[in-house]
C-alpha positions in Angstrom: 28.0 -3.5 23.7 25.9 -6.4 21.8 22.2 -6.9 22.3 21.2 -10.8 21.7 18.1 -12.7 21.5 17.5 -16.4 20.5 14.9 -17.8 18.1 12.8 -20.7 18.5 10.5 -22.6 15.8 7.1 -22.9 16.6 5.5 -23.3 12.8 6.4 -22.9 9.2 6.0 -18.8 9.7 5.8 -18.5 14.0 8.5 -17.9 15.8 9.2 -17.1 19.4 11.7 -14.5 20.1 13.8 -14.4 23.5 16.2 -11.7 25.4 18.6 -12.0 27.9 16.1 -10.2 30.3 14.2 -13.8 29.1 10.9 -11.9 27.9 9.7 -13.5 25.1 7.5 -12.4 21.8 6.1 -14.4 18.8 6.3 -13.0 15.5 4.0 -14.4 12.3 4.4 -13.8 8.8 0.4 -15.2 8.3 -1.7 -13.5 6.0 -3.7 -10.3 7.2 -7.4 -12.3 8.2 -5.2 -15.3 9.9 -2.3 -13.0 11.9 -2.0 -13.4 15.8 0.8 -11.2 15.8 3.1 -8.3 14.6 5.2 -9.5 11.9 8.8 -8.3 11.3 8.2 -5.3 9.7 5.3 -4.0 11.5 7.9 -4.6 14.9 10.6 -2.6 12.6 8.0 0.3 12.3 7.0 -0.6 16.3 10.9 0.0 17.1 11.7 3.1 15.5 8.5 4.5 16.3 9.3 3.3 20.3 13.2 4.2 20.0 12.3 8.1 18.9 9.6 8.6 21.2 11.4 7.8 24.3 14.1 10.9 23.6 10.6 13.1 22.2 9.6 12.8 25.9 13.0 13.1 27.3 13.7 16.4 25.6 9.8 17.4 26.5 10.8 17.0 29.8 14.1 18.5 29.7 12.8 21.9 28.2 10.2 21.1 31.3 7.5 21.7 28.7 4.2 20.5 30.3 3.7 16.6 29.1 0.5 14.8 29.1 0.7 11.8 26.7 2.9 10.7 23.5 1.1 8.6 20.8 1.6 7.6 17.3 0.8 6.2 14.0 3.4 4.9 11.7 2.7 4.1 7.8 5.6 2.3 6.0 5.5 2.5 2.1 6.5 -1.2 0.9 8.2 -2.1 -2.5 6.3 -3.7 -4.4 8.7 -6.9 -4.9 11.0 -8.9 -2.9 12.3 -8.1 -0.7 10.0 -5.1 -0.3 11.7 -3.1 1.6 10.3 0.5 3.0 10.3 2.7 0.4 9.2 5.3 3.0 8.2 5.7 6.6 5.8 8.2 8.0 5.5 8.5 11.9 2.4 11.1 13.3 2.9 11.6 16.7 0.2 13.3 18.6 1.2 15.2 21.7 -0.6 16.1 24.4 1.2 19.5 25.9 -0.6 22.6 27.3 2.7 24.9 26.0 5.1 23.0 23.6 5.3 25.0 20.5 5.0 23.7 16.8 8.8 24.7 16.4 9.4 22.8 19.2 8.0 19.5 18.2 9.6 19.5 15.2 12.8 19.9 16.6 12.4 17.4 19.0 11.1 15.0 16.7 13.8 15.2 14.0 16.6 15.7 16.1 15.1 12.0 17.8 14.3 10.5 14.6 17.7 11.5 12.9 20.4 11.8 15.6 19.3 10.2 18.7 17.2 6.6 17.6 19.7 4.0 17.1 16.9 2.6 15.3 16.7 5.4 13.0 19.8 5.5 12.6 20.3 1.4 11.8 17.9 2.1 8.9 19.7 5.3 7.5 23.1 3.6 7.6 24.8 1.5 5.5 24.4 -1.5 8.6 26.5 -5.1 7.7 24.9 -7.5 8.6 26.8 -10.6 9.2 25.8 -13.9 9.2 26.7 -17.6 9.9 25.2 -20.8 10.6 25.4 -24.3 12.2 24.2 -27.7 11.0 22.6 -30.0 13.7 22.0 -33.2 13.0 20.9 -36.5 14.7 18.5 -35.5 16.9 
């Protein structure tokens, strides 16, 4: 199975994003007091964070442990130079659940994180990432 989205140039760092579904998101690398929107990192963070909370609430649900709400705040550690990479990621979500126990979130949580997140699991890997490229000119 491949997932594919196309690219589009709309300034020296904005670009529009695409999917086959054709919903489309901007992403800027602008400096903090100037940014419109998430850049690629903070969607990297946005996407694992996403990726483990849907199975978090699917094994809530499953262990039909009462389930209120699911929300988050991520933190990822940067290097300090390029290509500053995450150093380190940490994810708090907060729970809202009349009887799920601590043991239980933790569970739920790693096993989602470390087994289940095909994000999470992208980023622990060793991933190849090919690439190659077309020339267009005369236009």
């Amino acid at each position: 199975m491949s997932l594919t989205v196309s690219m589009s140039y709309l300034k020296d760092q904005e670009f529009e994003f695409t999917n086959n579904s054709n919903n489309s998101l901007i992403v800027d690398m602008y400096d903090e007091n100037l940014k419109k929107n998430h850049s690629p990192m903070e969607l990297l963070l946005s996407a694992l964070t996403s990726c483990a909370a849907v199975e978090i609430v699917s094994m809530i649900k499953k262990r039909r442990r009462d389930f209120k709400d699911l929300k988050a705040i991520t933190t990822g550690f940067r290097a300090k130079n390029p290509p500053r990479f995450f150093k380190s990621i940490n994810i708090e979500y907060q729970i809202c659940s009349s009887d799920l126990t601590n043991e239980e979130a933790q569970r739920f949580i790693s096993l989602s994180i470390e087994k289940y997140c095909s994000v999470g699991a992208t980023l622990r890997n060793d991933t190849i990432i090919n690439h190659t490229f077309k020339i267009i000119r005369n236009q």
